[in-house]
C-alpha positions, 0 to 999 in steps of 0.5 A: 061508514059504508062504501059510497058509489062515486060514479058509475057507466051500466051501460059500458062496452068491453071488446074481446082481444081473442075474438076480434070484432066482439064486444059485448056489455059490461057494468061498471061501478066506482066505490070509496071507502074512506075506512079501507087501507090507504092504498085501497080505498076506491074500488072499481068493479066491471061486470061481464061476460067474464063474470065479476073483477074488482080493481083497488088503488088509491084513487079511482084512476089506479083502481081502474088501472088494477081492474083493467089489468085484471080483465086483459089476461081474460081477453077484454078491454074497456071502452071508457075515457079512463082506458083510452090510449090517449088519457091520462090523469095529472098528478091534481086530478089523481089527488083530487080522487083521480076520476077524470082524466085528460086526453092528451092532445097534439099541440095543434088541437088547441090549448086546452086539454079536456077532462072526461070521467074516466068511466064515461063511454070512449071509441072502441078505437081508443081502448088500449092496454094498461101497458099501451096506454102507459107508454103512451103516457110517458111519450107524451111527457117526453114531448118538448115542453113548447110543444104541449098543449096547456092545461085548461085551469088558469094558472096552473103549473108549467105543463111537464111538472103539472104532469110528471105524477108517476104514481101512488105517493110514497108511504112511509110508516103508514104516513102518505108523503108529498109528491110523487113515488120514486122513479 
């Protein structure tokens, strides 16, 4: 089987790291490929100014983590949901494909946390790196449980264990285990 485009933003916006102040357009497309290896089967390609990057992972979050990390050495970043400082996806929703991921609010913006598709359009702003974004993640876990908001679907799991993913899960022998990678 091909390749099927999941989602896509043709009209996505990349800021210069060099060049303070510049952005410029930029194409991004997410594929999955059901017969790639394991760890590669979705694939995020971005389109720019710095010609054409491709990041592979497991779930579209990851790849896009990986095409990110692959454009910030060339001066840009992205402004999409997925790449904002404040967003990250839990361990359901990365499992689920990992294309959309929460922002991760302060208490006092409510009880609910929203999902965006992670290549939809974000504020300029809000565009981290991958390394920013990151810690920015593991702060918020490290908030007291009391003071997180709730996730949005009815009945989930208590906030801290519903977003402790750390990453891809641990492969042994080519056979995916449960739960998330070793810390």
């Amino acid at each position: 089987m091909s390749p099927q485009l999941r989602t896509e933003n043709p009209s996505a916006l990349a800021l210069s790291t060099t060049d303070r102040g510049r952005t410029a357009p930029c194409r991004l497309a997410c594929w999955f490929d059901e017969d790639a290896p394991r760890r590669q089967t979705y694939t995020i390609r971005a389109d720019g100014p710095w010609g054409h990057v491709e990041g592979t992972g497991w779930d579209g979050f990851g790849a896009l983590l990986d095409a990110r990390r692959r454009l910030e050495p060339l001066g840009w970043l992205l402004a999409v949901a997925g790449a904002r400082r404040d967003a990250w996806p839990s361990g359901f929703l990365r499992e689920s494909g990992g294309e959309e991921a929460y922002l991760l609010l302060s208490p006092a913006a409510g009880t609910e946390l929203p999902a965006l598709p992670i290549l939809a359009p974000a504020p300029a702003h809000l565009a981290a790196t991958a390394a920013d974004q990151e810690a920015a993640h593991r702060r918020w876990l490290e908030t007291p449980p009391t003071a997180i908001a709730a996730p949005a679907r009815a009945g989930a799991p208590t906030r801290r264990k519903w977003f402790a993913f750390r990453g891809p899960r641990a492969v042994e022998s080519g056979t995916p285990t449960r739960g998330g990678a070793a810390r």
